[in-house]
C-alpha positions as CSV (number, residue, x, y, z in Angstrom):
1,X,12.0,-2.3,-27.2
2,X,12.1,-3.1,-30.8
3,X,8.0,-2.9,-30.9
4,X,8.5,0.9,-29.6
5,X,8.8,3.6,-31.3
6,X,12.2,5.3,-30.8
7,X,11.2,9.2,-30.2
8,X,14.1,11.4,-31.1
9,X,15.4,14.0,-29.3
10,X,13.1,17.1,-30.0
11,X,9.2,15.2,-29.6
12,X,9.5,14.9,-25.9
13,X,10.2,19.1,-26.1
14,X,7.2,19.3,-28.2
15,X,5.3,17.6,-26.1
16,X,6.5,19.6,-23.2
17,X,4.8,22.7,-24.9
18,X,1.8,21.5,-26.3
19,X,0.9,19.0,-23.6
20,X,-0.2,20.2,-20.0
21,X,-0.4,16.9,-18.1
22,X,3.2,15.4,-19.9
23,X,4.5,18.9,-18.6
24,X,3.5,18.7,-14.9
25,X,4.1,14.7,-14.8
26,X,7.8,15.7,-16.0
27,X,8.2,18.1,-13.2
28,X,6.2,15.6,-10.6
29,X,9.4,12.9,-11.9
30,X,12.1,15.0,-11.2
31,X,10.8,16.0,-7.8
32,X,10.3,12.4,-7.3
33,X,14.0,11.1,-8.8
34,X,15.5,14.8,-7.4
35,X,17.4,15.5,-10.5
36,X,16.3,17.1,-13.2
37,X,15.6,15.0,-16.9
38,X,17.7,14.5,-19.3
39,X,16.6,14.4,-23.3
40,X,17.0,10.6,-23.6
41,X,15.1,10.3,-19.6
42,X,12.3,12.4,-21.5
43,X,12.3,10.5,-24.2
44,X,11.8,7.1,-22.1
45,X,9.1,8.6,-20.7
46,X,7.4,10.2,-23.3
47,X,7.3,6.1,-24.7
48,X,5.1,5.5,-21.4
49,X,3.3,8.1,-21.8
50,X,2.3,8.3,-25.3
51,X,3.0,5.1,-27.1
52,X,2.8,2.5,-24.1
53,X,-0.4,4.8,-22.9
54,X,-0.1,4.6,-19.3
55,X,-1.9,7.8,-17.7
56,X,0.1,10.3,-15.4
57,X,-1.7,9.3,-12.1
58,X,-0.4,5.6,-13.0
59,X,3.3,6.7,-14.4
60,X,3.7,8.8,-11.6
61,X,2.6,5.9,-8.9
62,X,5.0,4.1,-11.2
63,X,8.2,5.9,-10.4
64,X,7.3,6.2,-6.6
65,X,6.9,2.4,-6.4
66,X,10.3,2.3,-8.0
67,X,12.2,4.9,-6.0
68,X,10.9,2.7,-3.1
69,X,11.9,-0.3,-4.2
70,X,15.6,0.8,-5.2
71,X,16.0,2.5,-1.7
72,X,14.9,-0.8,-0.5
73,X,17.0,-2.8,-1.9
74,X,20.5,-0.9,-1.9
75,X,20.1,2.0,0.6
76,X,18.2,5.3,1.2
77,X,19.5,7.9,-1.6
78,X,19.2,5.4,-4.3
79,X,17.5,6.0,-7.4
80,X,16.2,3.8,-10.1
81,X,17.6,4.8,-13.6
82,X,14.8,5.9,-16.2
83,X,15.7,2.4,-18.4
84,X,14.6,0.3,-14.9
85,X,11.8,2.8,-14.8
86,X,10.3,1.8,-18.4
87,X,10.9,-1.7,-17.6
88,X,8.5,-2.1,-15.3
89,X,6.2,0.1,-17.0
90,X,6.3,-2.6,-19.6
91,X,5.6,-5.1,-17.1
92,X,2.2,-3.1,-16.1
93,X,1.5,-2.3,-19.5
94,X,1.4,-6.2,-20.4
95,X,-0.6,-6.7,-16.9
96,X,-3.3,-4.3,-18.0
97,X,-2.6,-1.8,-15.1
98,X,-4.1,1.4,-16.8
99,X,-5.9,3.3,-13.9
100,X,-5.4,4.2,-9.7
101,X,-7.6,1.2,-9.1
102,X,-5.4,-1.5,-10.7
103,X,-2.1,0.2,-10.2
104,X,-2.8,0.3,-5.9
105,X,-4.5,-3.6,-6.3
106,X,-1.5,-4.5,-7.7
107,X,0.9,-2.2,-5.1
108,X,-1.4,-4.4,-2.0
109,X,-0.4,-7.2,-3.6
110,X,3.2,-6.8,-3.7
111,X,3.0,-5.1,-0.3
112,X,1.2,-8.3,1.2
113,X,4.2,-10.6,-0.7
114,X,7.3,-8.8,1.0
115,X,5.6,-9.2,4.7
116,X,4.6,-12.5,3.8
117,X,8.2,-12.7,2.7
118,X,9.6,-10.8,5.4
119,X,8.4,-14.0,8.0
120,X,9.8,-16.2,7.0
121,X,13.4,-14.6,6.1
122,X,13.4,-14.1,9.4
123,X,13.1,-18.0,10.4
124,X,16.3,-18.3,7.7
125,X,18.2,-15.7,9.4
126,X,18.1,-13.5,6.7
127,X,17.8,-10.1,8.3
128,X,20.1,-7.4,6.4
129,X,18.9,-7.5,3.0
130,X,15.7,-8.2,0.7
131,X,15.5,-12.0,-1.1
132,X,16.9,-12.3,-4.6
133,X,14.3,-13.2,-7.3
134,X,15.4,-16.8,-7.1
135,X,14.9,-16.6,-3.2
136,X,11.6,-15.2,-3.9
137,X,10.6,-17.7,-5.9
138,X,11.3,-20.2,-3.3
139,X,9.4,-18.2,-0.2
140,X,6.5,-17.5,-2.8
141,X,6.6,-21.5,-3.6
142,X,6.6,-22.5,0.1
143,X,3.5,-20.0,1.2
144,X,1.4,-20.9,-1.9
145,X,1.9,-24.9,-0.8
146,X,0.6,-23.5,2.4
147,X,3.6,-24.0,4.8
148,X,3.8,-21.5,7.7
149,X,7.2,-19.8,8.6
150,X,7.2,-22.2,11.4
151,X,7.4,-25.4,9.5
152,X,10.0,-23.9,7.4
153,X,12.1,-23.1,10.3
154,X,11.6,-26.7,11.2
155,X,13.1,-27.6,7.5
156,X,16.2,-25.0,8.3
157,X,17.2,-26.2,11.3
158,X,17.3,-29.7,9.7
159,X,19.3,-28.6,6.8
160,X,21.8,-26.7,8.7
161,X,22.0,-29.8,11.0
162,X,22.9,-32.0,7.6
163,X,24.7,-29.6,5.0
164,X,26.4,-27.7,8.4
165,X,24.8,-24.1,6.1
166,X,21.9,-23.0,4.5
167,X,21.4,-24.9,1.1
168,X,17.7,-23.4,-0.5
169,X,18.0,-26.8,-2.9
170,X,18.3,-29.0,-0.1
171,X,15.6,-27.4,2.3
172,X,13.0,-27.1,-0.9
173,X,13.8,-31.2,-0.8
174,X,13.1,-31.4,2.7
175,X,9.4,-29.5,2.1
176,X,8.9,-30.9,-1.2
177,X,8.6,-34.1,0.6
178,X,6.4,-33.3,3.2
179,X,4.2,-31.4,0.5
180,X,3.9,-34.9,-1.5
181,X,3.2,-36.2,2.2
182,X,0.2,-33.5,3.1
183,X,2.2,-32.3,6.3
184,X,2.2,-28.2,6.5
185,X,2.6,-27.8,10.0
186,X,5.0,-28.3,12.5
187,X,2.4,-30.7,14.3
188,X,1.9,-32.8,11.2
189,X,5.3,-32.9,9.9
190,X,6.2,-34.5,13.8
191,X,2.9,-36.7,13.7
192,X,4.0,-38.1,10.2
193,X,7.6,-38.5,10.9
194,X,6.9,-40.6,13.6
195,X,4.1,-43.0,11.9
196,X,6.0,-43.3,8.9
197,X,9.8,-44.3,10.8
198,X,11.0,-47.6,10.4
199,X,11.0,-50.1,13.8
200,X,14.1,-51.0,14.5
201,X,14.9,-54.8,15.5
202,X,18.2,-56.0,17.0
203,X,18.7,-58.5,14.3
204,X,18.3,-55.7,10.9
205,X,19.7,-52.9,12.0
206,X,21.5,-51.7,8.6
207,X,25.2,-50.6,9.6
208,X,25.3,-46.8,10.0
209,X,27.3,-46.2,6.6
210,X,24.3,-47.6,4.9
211,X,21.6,-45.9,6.6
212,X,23.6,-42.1,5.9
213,X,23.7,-43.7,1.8
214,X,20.1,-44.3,1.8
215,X,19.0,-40.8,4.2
216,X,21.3,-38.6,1.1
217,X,19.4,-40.6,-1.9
218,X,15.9,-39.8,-1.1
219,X,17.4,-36.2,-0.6
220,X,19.2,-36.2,-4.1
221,X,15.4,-37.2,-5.8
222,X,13.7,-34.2,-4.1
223,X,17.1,-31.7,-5.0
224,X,16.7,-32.6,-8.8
225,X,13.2,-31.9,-9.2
């Protein structure tokens, strides 16, 4: 914020009178956030508006996105404050989203991300909330590796059987592995299990302590990646 200009408290009413489209994207906000704006709201937005220079069309599909994402995240009623607001107008600012076109390419995007998301919390378990950003990071890891919700759920189920609960470390060992490995799918993840399983002989079979110590050390190298 410190490479902002700080506008005081009687711009944003000058811009009010003298500036039609600041004046009707104001009253578009507050229909939008349901309350009406107070002097240091206005003057958050007047810093998208005038110094950031992000047009109304884009500001106003700014605060929509917003309001959606808040009532996503915490409940219907929910609003976004005007400071969470201006943060991610930064955040399209620095991605160069000036216009409709860019601002709904980028909206696609993110809309295409949550369903993608959406799958394979639903292999996890995960159905009454949205992921964290660090959970997000994960799913957005697994899909761009191209692993389908299916070979994760393969990975859960095999973590829940070992850590007896969901551990994201431990599962992103399991298909960090099979990444290294080239197996994606559920087919090739079985296939390569079962060409790549040691043979058993009467005469070397390691005692079953030993065989738990070496199955947790090739799990602690993939964890601390």
């Amino acid at each position: 914020s410190d490479d902002h200009p700080q506008y005081s408290a009687d711009e944003p009413s000058d811009m009010l009178e003298t500036d039609r489209t600041f004046s009707v994207l104001v009253s578009q906000v507050e229909q939008v956030l349901g309350k009406r704006m107070k002097t240091a709201d206005l003057q958050l937005l007047a810093g998208l508006y005038d110094d950031m220079g992000l047009p109304a069309d884009v500001i106003y599909l700014l605060v929509c996105h917003c309001v959606e994402r808040a009532a996503r995240r915490f409940g219907e009623g929910r609003r976004p404050t005007m400071r969470q607001i201006e943060k991610e107008g930064c955040l399209w600012a620095r991605m160069g989203i000036a216009d409709q076109e860019s601002a709904d390419r980028y909206l696609r995007s993110l809309a295409q991300k949550q369903e993608k998301a959406a799958a394979y919390l639903r292999v996890l378990n995960i159905h009454d909330r949205p992921p964290v950003d660090s959970e997000l990071h994960y799913l957005q890891q697994w899909w761009e590796q191209g692993f389908p919700p299916e070979t994760v759920a393969l990975a859960y189920d095999k973590t829940v059987f070992h850590k007896k609960e969901m551990n994201w470390r431990y599962l992103n060992g399991i298909l960090r592995r099979w990444h290294e490995n080239g197996w994606h799918t559920v087919e090739e993840v079985s296939s390569g299990e079962q060409r790549t399983a040691p043979r058993s002989h009467p005469s070397a079979k390691k005692p079953e302590a030993q065989s738990q110590r070496d199955g947790a050390d090739w799990m602690l190298r993939y964890m601390k990646k």
